[in-house]
PDB file of N, CA, C and O in Angstrom, chain B, residues numbered from 101:
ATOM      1  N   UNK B 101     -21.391-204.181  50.533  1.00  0.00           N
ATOM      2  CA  UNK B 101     -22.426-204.179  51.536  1.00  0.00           C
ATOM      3  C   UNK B 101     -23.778-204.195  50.841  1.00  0.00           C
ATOM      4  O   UNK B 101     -24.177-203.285  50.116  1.00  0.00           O
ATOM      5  N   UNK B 102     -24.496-205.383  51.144  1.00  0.00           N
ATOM      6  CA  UNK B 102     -25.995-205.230  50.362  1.00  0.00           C
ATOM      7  C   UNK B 102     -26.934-203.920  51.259  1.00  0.00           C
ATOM      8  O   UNK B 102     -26.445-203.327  52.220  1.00  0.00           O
ATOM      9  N   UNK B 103     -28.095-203.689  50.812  1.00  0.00           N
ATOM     10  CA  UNK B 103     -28.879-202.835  50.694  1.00  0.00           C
ATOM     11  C   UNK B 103     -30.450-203.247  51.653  1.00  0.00           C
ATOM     12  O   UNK B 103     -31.419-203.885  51.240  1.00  0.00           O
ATOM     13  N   UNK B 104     -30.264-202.697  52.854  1.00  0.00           N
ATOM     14  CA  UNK B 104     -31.346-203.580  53.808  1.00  0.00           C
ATOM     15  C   UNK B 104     -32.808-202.395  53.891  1.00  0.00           C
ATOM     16  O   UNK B 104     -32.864-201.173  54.035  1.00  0.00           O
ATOM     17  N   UNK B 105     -33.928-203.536  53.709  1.00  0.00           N
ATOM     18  CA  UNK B 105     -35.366-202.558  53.930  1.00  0.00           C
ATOM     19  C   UNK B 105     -35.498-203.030  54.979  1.00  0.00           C
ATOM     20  O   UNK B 105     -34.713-203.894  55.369  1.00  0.00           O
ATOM     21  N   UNK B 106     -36.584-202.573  55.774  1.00  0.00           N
ATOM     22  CA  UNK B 106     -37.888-202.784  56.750  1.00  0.00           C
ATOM     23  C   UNK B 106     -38.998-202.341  56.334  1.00  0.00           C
ATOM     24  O   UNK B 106     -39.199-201.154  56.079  1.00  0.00           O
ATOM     25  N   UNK B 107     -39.833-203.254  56.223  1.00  0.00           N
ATOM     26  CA  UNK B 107     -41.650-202.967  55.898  1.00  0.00           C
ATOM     27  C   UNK B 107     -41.590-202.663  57.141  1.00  0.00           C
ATOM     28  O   UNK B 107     -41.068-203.064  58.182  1.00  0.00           O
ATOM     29  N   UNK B 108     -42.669-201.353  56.528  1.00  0.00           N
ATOM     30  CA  UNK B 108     -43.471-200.742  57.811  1.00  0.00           C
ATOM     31  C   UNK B 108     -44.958-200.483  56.727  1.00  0.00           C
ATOM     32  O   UNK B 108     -44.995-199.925  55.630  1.00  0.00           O
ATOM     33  N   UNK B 109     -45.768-200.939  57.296  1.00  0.00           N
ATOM     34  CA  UNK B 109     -47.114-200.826  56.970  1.00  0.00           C
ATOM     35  C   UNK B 109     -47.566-200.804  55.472  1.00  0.00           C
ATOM     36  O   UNK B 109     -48.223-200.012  54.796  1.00  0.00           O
ATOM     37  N   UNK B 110     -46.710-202.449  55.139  1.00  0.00           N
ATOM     38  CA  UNK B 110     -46.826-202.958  54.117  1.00  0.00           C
ATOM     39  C   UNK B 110     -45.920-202.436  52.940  1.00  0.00           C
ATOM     40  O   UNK B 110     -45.860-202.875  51.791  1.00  0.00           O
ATOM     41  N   UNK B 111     -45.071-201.148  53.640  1.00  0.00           N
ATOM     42  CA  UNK B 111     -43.917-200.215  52.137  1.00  0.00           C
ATOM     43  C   UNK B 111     -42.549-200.519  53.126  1.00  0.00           C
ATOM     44  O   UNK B 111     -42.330-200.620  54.333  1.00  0.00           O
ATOM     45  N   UNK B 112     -41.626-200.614  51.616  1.00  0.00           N
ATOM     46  CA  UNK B 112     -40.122-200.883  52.374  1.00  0.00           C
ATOM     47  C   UNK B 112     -39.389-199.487  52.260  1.00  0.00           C
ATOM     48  O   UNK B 112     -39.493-198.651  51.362  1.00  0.00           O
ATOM     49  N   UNK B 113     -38.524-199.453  53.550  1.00  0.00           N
ATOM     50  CA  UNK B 113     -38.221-198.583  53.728  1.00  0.00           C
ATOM     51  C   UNK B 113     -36.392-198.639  54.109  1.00  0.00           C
ATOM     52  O   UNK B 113     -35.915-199.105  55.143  1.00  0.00           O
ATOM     53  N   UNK B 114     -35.779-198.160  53.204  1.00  0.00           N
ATOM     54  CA  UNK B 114     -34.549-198.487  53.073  1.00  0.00           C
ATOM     55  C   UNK B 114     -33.607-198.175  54.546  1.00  0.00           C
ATOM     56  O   UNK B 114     -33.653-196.984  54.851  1.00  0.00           O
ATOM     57  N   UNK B 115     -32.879-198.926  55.373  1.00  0.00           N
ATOM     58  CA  UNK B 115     -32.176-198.614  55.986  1.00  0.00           C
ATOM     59  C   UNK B 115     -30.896-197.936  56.265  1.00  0.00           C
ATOM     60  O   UNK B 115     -29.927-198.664  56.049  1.00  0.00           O
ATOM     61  N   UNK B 116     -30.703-197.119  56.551  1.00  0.00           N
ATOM     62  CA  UNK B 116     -29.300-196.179  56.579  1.00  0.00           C
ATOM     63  C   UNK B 116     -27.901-196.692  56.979  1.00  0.00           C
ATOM     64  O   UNK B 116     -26.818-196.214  56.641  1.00  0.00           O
ATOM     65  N   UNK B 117     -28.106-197.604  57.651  1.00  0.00           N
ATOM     66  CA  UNK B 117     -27.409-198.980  57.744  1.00  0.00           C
ATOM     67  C   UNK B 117     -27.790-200.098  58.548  1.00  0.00           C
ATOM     68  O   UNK B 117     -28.827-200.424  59.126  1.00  0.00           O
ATOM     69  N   UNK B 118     -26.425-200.688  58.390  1.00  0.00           N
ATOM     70  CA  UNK B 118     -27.118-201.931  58.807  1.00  0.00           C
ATOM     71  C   UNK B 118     -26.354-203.235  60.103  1.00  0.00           C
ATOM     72  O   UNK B 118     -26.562-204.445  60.187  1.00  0.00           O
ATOM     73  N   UNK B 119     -25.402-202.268  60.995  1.00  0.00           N
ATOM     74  CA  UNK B 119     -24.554-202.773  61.666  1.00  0.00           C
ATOM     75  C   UNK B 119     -24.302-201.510  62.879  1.00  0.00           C
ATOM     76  O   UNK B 119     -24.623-200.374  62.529  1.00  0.00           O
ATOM     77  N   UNK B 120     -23.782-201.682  64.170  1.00  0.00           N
ATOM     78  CA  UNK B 120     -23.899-200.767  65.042  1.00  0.00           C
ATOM     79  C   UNK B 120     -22.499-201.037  66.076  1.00  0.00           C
ATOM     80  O   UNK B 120     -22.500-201.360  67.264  1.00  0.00           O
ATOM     81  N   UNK B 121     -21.330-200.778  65.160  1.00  0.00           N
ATOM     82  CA  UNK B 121     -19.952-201.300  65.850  1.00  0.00           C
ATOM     83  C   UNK B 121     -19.655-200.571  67.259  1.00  0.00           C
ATOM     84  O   UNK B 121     -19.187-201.160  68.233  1.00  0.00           O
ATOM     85  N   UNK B 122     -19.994-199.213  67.226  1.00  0.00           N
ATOM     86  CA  UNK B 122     -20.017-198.921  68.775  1.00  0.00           C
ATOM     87  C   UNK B 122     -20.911-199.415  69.978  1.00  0.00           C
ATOM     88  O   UNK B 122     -20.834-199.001  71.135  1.00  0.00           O
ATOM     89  N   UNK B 123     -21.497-200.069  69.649  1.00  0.00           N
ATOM     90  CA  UNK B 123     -22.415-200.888  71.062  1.00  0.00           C
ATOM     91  C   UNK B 123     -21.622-201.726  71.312  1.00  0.00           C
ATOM     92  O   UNK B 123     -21.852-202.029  72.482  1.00  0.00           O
ATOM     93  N   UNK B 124     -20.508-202.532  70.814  1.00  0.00           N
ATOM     94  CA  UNK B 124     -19.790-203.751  71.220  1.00  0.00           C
ATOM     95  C   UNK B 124     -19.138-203.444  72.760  1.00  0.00           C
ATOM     96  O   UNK B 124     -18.444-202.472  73.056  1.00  0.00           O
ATOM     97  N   UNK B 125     -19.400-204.129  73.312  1.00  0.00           N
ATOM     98  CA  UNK B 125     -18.829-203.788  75.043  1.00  0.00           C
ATOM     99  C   UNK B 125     -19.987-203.079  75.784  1.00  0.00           C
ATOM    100  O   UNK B 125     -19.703-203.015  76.980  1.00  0.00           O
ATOM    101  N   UNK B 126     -21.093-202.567  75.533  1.00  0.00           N
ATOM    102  CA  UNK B 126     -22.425-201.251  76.054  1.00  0.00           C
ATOM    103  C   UNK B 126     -23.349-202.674  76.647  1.00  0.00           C
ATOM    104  O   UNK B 126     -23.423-203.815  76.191  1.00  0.00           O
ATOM    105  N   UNK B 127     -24.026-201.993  77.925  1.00  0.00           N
ATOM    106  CA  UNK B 127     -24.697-202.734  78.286  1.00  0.00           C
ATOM    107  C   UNK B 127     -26.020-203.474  77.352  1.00  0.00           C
ATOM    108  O   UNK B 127     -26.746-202.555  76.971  1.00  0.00           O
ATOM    109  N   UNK B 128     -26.520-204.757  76.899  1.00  0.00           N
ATOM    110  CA  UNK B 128     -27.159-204.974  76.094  1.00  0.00           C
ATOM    111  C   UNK B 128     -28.991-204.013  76.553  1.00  0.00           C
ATOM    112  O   UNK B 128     -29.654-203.698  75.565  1.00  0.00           O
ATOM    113  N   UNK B 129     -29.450-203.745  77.622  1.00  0.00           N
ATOM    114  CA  UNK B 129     -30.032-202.729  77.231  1.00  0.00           C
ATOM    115  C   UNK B 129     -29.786-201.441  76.562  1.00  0.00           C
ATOM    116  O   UNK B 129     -30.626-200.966  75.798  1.00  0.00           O
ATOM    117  N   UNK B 130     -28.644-200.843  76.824  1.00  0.00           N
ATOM    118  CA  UNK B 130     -28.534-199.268  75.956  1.00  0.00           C
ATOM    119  C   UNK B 130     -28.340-199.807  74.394  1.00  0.00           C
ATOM    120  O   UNK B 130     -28.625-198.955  73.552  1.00  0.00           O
ATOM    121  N   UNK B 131     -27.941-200.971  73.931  1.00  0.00           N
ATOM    122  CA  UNK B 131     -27.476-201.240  72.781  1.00  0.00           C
ATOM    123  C   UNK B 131     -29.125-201.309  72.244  1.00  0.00           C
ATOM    124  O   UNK B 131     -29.297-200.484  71.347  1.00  0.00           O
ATOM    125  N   UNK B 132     -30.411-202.115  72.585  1.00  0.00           N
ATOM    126  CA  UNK B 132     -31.312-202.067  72.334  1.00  0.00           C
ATOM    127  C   UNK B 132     -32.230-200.506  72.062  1.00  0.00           C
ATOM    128  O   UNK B 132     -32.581-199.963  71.014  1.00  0.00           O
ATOM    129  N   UNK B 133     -32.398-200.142  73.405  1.00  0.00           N
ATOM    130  CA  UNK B 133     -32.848-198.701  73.245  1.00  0.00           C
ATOM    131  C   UNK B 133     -32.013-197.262  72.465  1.00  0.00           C
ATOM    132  O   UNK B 133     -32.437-196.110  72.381  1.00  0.00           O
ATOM    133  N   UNK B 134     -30.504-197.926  71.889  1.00  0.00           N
ATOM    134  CA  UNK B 134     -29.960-197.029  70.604  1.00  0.00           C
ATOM    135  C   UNK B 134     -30.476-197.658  69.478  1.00  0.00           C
ATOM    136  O   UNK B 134     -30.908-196.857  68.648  1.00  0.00           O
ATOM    137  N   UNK B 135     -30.573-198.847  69.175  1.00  0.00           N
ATOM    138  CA  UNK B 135     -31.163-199.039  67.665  1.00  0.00           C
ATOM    139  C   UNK B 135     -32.707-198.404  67.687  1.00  0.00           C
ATOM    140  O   UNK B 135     -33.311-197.667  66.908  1.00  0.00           O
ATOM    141  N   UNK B 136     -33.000-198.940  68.745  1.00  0.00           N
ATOM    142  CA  UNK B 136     -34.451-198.853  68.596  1.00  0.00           C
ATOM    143  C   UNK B 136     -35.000-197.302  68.270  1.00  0.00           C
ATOM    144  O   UNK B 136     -36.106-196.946  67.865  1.00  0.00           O
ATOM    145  N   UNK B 137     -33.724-196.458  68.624  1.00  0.00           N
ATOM    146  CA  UNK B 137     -34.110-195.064  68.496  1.00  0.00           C
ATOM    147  C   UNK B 137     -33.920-194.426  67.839  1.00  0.00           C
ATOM    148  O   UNK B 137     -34.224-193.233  67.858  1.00  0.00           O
ATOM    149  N   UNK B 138     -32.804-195.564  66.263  1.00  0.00           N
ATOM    150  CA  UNK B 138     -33.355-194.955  65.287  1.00  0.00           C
ATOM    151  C   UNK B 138     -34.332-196.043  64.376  1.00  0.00           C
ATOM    152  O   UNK B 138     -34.805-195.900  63.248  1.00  0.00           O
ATOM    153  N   UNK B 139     -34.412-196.954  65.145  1.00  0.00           N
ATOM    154  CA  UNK B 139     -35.458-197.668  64.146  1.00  0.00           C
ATOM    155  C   UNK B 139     -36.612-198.115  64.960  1.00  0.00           C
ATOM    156  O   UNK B 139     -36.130-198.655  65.955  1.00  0.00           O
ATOM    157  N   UNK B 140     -37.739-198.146  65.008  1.00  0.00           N
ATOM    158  CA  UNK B 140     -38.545-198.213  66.644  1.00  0.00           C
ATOM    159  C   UNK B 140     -39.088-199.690  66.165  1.00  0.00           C
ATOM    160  O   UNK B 140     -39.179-200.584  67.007  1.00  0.00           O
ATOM    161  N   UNK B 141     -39.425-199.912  64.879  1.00  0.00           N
ATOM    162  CA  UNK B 141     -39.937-200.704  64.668  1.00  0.00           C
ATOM    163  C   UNK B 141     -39.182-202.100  64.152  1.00  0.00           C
ATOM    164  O   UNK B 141     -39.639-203.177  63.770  1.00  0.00           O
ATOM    165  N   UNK B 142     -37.978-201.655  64.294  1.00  0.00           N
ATOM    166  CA  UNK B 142     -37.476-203.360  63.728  1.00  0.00           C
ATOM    167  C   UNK B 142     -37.545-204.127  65.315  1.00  0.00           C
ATOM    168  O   UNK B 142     -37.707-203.455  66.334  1.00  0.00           O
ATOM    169  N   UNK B 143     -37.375-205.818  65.334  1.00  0.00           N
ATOM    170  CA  UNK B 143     -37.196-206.399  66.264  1.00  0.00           C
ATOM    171  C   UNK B 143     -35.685-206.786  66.572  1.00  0.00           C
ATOM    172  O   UNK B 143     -34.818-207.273  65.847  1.00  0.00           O
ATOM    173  N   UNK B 144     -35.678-206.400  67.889  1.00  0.00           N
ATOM    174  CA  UNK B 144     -34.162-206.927  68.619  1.00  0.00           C
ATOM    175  C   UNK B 144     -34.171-207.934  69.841  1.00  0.00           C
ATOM    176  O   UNK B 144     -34.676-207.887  70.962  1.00  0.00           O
ATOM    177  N   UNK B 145     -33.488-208.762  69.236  1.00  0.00           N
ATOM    178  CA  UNK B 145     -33.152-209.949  69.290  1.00  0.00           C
ATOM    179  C   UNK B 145     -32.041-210.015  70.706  1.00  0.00           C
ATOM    180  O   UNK B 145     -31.053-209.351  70.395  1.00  0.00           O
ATOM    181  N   UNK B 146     -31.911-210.478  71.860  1.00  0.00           N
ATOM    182  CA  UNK B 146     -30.802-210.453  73.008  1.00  0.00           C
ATOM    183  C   UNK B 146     -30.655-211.709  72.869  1.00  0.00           C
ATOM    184  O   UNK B 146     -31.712-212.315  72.693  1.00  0.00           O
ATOM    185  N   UNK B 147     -29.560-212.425  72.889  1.00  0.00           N
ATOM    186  CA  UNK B 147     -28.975-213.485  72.938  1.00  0.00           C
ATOM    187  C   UNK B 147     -27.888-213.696  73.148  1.00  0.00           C
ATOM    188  O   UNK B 147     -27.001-213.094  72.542  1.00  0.00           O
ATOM    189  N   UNK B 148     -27.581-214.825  74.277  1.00  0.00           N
ATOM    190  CA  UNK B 148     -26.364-214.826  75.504  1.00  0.00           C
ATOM    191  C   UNK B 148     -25.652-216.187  74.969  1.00  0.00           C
ATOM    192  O   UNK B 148     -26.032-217.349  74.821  1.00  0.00           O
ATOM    193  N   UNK B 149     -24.303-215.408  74.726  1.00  0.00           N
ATOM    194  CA  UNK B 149     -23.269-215.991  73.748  1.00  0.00           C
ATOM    195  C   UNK B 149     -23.558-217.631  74.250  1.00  0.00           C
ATOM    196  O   UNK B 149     -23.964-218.076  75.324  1.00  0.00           O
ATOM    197  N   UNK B 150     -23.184-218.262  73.059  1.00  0.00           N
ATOM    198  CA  UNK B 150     -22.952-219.841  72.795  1.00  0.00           C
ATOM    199  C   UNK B 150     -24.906-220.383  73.060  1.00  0.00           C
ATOM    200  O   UNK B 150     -25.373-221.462  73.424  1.00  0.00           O
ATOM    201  N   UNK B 151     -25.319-219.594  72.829  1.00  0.00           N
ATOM    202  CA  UNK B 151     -27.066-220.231  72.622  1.00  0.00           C
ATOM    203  C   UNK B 151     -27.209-220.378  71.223  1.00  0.00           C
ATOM    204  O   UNK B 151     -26.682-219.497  70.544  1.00  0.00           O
ATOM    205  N   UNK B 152     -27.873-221.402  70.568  1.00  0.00           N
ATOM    206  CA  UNK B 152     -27.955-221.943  69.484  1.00  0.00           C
ATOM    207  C   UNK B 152     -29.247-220.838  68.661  1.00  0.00           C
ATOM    208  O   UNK B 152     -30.178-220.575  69.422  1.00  0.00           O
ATOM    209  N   UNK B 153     -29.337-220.331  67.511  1.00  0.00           N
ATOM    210  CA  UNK B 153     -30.025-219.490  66.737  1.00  0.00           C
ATOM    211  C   UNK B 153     -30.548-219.821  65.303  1.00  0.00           C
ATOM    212  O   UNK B 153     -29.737-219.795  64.377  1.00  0.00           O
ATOM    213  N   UNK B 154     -31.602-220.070  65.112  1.00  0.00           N
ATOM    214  CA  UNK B 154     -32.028-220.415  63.631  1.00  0.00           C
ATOM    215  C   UNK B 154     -30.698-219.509  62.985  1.00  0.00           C
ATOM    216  O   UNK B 154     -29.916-218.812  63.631  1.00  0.00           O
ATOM    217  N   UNK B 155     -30.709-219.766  61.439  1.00  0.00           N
ATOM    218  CA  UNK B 155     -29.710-219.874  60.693  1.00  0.00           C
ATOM    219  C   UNK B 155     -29.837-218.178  59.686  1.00  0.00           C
ATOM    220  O   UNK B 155     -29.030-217.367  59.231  1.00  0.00           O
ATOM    221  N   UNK B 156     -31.369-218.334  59.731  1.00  0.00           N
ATOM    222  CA  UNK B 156     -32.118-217.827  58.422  1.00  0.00           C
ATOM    223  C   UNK B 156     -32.095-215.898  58.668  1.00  0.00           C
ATOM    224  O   UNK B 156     -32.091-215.410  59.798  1.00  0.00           O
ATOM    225  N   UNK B 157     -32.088-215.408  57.930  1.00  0.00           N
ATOM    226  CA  UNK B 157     -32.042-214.023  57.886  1.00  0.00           C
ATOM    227  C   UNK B 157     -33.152-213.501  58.280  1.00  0.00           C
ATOM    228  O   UNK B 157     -34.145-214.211  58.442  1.00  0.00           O
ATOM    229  N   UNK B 158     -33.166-212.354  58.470  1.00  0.00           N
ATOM    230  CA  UNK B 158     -34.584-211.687  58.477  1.00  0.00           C
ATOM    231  C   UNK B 158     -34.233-209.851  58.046  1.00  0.00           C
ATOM    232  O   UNK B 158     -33.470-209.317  58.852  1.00  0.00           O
ATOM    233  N   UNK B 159     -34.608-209.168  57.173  1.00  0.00           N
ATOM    234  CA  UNK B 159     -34.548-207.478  57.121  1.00  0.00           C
ATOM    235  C   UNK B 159     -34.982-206.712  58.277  1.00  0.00           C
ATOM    236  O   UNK B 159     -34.854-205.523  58.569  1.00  0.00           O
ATOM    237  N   UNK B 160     -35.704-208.018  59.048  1.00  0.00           N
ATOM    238  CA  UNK B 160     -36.480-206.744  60.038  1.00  0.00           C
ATOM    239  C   UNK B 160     -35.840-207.083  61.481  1.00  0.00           C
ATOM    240  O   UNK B 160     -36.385-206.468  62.398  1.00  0.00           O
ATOM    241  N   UNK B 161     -34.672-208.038  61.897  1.00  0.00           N
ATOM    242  CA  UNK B 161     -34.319-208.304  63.136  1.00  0.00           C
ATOM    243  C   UNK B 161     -32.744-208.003  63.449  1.00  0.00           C
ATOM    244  O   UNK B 161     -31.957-208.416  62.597  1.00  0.00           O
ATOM    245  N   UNK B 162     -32.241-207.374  64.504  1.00  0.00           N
ATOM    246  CA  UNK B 162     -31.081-207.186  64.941  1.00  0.00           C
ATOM    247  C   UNK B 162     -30.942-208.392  65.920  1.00  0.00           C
ATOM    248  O   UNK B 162     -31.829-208.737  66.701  1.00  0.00           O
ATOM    249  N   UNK B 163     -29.634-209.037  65.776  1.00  0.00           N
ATOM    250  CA  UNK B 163     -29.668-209.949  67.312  1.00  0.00           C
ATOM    251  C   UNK B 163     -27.965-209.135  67.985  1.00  0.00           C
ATOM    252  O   UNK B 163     -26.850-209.031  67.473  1.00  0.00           O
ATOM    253  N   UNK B 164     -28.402-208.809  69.001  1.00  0.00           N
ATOM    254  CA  UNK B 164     -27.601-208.667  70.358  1.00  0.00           C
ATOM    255  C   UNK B 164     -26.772-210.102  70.477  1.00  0.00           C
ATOM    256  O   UNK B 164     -27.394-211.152  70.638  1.00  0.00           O
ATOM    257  N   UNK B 165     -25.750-210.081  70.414  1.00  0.00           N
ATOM    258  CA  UNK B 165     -25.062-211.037  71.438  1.00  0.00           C
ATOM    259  C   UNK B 165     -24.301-210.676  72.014  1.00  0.00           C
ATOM    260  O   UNK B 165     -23.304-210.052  71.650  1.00  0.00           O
ATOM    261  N   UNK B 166     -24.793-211.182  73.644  1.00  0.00           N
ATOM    262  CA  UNK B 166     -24.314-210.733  74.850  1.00  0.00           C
ATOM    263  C   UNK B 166     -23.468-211.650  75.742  1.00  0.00           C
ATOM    264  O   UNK B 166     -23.696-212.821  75.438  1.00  0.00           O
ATOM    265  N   UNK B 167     -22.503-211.527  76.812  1.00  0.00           N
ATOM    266  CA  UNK B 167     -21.677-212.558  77.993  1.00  0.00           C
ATOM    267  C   UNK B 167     -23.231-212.348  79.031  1.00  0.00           C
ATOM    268  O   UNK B 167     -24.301-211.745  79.108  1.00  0.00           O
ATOM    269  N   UNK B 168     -22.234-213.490  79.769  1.00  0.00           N
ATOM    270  CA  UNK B 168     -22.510-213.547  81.423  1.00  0.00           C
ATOM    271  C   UNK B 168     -22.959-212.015  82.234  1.00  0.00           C
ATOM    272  O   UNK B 168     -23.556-211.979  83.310  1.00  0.00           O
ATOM    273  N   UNK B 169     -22.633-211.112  81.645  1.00  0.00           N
ATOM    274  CA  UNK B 169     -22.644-209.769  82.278  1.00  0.00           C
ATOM    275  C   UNK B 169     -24.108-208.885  81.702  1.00  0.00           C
ATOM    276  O   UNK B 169     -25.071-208.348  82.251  1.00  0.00           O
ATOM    277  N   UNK B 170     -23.692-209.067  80.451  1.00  0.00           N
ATOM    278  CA  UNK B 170     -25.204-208.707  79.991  1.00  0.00           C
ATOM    279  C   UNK B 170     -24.195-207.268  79.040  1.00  0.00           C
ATOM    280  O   UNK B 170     -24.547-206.096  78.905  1.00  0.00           O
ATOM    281  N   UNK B 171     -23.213-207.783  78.648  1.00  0.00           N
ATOM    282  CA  UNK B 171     -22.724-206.721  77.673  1.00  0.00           C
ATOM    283  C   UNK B 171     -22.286-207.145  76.374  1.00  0.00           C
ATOM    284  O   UNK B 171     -21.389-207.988  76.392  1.00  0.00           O
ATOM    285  N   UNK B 172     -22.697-206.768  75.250  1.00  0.00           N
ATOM    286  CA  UNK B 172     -22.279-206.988  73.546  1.00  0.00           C
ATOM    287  C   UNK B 172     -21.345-207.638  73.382  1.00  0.00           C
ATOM    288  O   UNK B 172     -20.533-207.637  74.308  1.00  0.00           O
ATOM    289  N   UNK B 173     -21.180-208.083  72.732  1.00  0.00           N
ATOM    290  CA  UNK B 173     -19.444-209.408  72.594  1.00  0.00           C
ATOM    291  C   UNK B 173     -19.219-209.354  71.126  1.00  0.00           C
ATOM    292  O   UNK B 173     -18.087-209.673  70.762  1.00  0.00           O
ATOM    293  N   UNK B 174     -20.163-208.979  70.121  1.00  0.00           N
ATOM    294  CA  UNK B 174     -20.636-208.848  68.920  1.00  0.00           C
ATOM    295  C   UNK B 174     -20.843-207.843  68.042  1.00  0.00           C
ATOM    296  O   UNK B 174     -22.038-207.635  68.253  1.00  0.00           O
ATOM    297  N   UNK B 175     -20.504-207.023  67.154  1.00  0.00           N
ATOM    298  CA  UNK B 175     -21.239-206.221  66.571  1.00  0.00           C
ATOM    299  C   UNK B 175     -22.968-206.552  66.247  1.00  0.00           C
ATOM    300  O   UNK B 175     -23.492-207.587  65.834  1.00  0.00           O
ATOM    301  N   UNK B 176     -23.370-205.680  66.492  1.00  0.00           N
ATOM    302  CA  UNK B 176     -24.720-206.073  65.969  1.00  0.00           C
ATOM    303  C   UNK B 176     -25.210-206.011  64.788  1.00  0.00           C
ATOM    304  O   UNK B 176     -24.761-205.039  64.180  1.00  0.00           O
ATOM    305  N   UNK B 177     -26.117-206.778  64.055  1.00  0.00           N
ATOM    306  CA  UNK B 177     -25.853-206.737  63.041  1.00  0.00           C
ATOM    307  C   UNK B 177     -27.461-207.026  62.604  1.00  0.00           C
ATOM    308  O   UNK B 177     -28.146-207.600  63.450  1.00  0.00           O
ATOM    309  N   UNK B 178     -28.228-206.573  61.047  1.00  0.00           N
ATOM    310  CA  UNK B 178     -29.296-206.485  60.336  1.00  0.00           C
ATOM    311  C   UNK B 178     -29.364-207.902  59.970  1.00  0.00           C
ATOM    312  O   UNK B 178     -28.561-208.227  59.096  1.00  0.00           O
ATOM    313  N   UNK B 179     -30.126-208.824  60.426  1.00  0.00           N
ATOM    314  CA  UNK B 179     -30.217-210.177  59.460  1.00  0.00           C
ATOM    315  C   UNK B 179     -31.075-211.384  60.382  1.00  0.00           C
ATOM    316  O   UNK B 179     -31.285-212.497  59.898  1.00  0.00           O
TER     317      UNK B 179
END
């Protein structure tokens, strides 16, 4: 497992992890407002399965992928 930061006000700040396997099935709001509560400042990403997504990583973004219902289908994941 590599080793994920988030800049926050220009210093990186190591993440405690970097994946959130119990949200899979949770409504994609509670899955948002649990990362966010331990990380306030990274960006999360909702996206409704089979929508097309740049490729490229990022340290500072979680993406949600969600069904028709509006629930996780995905682990969520740092990238």
């Amino acid at each position: 497992m590599s080793t994920h930061f988030l800049i926050q006000q220009g210093k990186p700040i190591k993440m405690s992890r970097s994946s959130w396997p119990e949200l899979t099935g949770r409504p994609w709001q509670e899955a948002c407002a649990y990362i966010r509560k331990e990380f306030p400042n990274i960006m999360v990403q909702v996206v409704r399965d089979g929508i097309k997504v740049t490729p490229n990583e990022r340290p500072d973004r979680v993406r949600i992928c969600v069904d028709a219902e509006g629930k996780v289908i995905q682990t969520p994941i740092i990238g």
